[in-house]
LOVO-800624 format. One record per residue (C-alpha): x, y, z; residue number from 1. Coordinates in nm, 2 decimals. Layout:
! residues N
<pt <X Y Z> NUM>
...
END
This chain:
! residues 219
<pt <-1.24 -1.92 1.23> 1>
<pt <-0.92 -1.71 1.36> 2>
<pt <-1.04 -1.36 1.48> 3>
<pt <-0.89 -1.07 1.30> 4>
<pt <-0.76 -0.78 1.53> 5>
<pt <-0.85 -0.45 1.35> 6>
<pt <-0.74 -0.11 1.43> 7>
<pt <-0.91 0.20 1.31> 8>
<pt <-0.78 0.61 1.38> 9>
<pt <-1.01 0.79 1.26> 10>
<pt <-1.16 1.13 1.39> 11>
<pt <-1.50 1.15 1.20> 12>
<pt <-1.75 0.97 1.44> 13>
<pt <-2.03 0.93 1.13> 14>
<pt <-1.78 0.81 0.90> 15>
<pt <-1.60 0.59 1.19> 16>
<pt <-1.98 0.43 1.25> 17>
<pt <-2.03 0.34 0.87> 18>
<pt <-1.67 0.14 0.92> 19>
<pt <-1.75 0.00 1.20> 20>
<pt <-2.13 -0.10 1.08> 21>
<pt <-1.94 -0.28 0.78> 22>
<pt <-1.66 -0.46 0.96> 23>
<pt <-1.91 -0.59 1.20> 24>
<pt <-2.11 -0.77 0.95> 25>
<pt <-1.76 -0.99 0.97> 26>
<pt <-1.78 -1.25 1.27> 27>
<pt <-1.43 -1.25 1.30> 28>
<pt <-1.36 -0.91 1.28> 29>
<pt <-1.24 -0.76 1.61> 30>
<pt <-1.23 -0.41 1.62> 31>
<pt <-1.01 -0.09 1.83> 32>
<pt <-1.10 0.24 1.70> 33>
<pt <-0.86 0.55 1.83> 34>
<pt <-0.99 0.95 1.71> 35>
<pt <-0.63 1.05 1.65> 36>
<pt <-0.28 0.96 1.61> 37>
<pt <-0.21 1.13 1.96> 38>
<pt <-0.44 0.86 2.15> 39>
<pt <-0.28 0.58 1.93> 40>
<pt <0.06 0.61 2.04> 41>
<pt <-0.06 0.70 2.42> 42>
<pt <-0.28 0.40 2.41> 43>
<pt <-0.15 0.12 2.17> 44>
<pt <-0.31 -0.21 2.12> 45>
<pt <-0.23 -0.46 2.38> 46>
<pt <-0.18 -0.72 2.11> 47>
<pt <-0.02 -0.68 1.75> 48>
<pt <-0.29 -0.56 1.54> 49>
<pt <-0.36 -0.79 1.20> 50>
<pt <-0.45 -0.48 1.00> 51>
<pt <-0.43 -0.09 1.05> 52>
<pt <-0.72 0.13 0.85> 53>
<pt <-0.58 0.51 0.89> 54>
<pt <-0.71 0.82 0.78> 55>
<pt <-0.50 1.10 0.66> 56>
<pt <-0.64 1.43 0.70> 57>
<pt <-0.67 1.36 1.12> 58>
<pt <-0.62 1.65 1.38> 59>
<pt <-0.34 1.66 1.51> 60>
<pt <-0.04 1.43 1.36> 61>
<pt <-0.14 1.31 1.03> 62>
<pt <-0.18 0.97 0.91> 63>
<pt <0.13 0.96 0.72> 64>
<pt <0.28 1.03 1.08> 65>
<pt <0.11 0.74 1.19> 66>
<pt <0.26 0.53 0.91> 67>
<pt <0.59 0.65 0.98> 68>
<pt <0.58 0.53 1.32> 69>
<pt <0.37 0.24 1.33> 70>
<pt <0.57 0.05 1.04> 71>
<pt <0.91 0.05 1.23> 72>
<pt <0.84 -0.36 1.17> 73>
<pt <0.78 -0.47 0.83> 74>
<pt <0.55 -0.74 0.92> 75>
<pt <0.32 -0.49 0.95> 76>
<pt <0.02 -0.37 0.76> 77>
<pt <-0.24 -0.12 0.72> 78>
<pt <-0.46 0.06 0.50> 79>
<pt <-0.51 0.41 0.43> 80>
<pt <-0.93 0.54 0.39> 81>
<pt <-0.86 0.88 0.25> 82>
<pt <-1.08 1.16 0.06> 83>
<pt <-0.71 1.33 -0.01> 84>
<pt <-0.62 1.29 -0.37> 85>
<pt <-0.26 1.48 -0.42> 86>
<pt <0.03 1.31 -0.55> 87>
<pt <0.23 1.43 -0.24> 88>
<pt <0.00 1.26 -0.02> 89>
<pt <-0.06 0.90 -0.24> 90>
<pt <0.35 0.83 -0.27> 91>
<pt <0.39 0.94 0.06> 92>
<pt <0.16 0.69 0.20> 93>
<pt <0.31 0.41 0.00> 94>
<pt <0.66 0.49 0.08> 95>
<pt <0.58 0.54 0.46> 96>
<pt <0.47 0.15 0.42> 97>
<pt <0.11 0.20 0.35> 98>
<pt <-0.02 -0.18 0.16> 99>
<pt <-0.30 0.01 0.06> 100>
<pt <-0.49 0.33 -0.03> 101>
<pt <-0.81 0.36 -0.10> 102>
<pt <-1.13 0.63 -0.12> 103>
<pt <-1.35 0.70 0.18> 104>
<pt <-1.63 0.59 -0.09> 105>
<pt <-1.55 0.25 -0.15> 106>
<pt <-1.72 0.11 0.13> 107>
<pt <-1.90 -0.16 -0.03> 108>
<pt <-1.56 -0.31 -0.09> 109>
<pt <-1.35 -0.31 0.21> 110>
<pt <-1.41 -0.60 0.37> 111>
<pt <-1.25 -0.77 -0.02> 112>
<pt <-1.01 -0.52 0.03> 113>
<pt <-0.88 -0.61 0.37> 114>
<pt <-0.90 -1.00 0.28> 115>
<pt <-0.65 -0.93 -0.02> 116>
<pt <-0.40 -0.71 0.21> 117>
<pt <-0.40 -0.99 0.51> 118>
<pt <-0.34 -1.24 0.18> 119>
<pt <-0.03 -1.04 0.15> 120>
<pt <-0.14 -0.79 -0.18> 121>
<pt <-0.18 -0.46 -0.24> 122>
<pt <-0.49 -0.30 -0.32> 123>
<pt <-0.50 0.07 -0.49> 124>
<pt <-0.80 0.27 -0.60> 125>
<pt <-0.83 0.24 -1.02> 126>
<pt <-0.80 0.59 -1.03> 127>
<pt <-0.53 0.62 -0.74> 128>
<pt <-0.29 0.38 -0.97> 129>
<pt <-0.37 0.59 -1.26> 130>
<pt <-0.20 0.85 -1.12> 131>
<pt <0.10 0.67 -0.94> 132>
<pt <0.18 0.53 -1.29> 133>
<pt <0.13 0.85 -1.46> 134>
<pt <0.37 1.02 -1.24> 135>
<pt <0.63 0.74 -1.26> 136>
<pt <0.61 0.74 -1.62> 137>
<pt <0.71 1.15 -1.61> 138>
<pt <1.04 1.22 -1.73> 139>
<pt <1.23 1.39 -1.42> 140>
<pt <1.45 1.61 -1.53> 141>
<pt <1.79 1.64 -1.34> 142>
<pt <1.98 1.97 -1.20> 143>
<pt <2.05 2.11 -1.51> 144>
<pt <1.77 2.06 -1.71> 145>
<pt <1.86 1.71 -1.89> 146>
<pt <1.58 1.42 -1.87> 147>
<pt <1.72 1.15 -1.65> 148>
<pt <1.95 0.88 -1.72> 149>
<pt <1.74 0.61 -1.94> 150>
<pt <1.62 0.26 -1.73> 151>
<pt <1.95 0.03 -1.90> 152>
<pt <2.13 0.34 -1.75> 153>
<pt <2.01 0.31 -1.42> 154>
<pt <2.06 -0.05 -1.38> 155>
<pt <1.73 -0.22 -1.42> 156>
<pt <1.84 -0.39 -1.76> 157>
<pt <1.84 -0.68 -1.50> 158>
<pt <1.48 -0.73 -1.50> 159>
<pt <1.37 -0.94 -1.77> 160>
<pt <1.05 -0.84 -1.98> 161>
<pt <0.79 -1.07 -1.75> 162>
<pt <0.97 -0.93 -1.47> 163>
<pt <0.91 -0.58 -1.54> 164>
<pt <0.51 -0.66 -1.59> 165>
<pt <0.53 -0.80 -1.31> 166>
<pt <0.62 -0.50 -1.08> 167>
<pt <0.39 -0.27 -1.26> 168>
<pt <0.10 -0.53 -1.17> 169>
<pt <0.22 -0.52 -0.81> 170>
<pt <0.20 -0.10 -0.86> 171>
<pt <-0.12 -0.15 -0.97> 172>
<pt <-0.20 -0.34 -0.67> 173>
<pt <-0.27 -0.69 -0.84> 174>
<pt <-0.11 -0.94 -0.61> 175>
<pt <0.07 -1.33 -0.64> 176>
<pt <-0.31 -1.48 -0.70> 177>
<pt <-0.43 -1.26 -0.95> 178>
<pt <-0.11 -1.17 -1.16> 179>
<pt <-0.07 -1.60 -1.19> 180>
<pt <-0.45 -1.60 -1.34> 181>
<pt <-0.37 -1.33 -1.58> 182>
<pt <-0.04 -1.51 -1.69> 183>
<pt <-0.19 -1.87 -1.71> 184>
<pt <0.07 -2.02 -1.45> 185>
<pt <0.11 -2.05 -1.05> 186>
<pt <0.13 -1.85 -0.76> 187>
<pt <0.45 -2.03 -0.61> 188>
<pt <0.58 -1.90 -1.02> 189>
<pt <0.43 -1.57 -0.94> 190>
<pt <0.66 -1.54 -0.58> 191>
<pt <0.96 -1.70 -0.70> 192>
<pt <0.97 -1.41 -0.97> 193>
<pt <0.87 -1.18 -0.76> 194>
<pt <1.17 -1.30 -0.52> 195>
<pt <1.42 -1.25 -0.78> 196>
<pt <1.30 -0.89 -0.85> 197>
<pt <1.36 -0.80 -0.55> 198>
<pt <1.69 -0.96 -0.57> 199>
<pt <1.74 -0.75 -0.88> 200>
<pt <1.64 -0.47 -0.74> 201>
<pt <1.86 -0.52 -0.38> 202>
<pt <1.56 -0.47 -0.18> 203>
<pt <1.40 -0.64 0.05> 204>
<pt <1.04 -0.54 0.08> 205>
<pt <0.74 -0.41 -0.14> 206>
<pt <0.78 -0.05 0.00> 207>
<pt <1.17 -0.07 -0.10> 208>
<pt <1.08 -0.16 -0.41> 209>
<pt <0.80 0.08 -0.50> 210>
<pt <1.07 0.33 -0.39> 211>
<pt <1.33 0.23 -0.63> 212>
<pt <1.11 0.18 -0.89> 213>
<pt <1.02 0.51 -0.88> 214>
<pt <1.36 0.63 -0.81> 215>
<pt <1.49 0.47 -1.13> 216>
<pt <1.19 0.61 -1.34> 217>
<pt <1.06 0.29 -1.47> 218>
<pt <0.73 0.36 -1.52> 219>
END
C-alpha cells in the first residue's frame, strides 16, 4: 500500500491531536503538522505533500494566505478544516485553490473525505454548498443598479443542458464517480464532458472554472 504524505497547520494542539488520532488509524497515512503558516513556509516539507488540511482562523497569516501561496502548482491539493462560516471566507478558499472545505465537526468523515480529494473530487459541507449556490444564484446588480447581463448574454449558451448539471454537481462537490452513478453512464463519459466544459468555459482547471461560473452568474 503507497504511503500518503499528509500535511496539517493548525494552531490548536487539542483539536490538532483529535486529527492526528484519526489519520493515524490509517496505516498509510504519514503525517507533518506545522502550528502556523509562518513555520510552514520557514520549514516546508522535504517531499511534495499528497494532501494539505489547513485551518483558517490561524495566528498569524491566515489560511487563505497559505492557499494563496502553497497552490502556485495546480497539481496541488488541500483541504480546508474551518469553524469560519462567512461567505467571504468559503469563495475565498475555493478560488485561492482550496479542493475542499469542510467543518471542524465532521471528523468522523475525513478520512472519506481525503480519499475522494486524492481521487481527484471535491468535497463541500451540505450546508457549505448551500450557501455557495445560494450566493451564485443572487442577482448581482451592476454599477448602475441594473441586474446583470442574463447567462445566453454572458456566453455560457455553449454549455448544453447535461453540461450545465454537470458543473453545479462539481459545485456541490460530487465528483467523476458519483455524478456517472447518478446519470446511469461512465466515469471516462463523466471526464470527457467535464473536458469539454472546461473547453467551453476557456479554463483550464476546477478553480478557474468555479471562478467563471460564478463570474457569469450561473447559479
Amino acid at each position: 500500500m503507497n504511503q500518503i504524505l499528509v500535511g496539517i497547520i493548525e494552531d490548536n494542539p487539542d483539536y490538532l491531536k483529535s486529527l492526528t488520532d484519526v489519520l493515524q488509524t490509517q496505516g498509510n497515512v504519514s503525517l507533518l503538522t506545522w502550528n502556523s503558516a509562518e513555520t510552514f513556509f520557514q520549514n516546508p516539507p522535504k517531499e511534495e505533500l499528497q494532501l494539505l488540511l489547513v485551518d483558517i482562523g490561524l495566528p498569524g497569516e491566515s489560511g487563505i494566505d497559505v492557499l494563496k501561496k502553497y497552490h502556485i502548482m495546480d497539481s496541488r491539493k488541500s483541504l480546508v478544516l474551518s469553524s469560519l462560516q462567512t461567505d467571504d471566507v468559503i469563495f475565498a478558499a475555493i478560488q485561492s485553490g482550496a479542493s475542499g472545505y469542510i467543518w471542524k465537526s465532521e471528523l468522523d468523515s475525513l478520512t472519506d473525505t481525503i480519499q475522494t480529494i486524492l481521487e481527484g473530487g471535491s468535497v463541500i459541507s451540505p450546508s457549505i454548498a448551500t450557501k455557495v449556490l445560494l450566493s451564485f444564484r443572487s442577482p448581482k446588480p451592476n454599477p448602475i443598479g441594473k441586474l446583470g447581463p442574463k447567462p445566453k448574454e454572458s456566453g455560457l449558451e455553449v454549455l448544453t443542458p447535461r453540461e450545465r448539471q454537470i458543473l453545479e454537481l462539481i459545485i456541490e462537490g460530487d465528483n467523476p464517480p458519483q455524478i456517472a452513478q447518478l446519470f446511469g453512464t461512465t466515469v471516462g463519459t463523466v471526464r470527457q464532458q467535464i473536458k469539454t466544459i472546461y473547453k467551453k468555459l476557456q479554463v483550464n482547471t476546477r478553480v478557474q472554472m468555479l471562478k467563471k461560473a460564478r463570474l457569469f452568474g450561473i447559479f
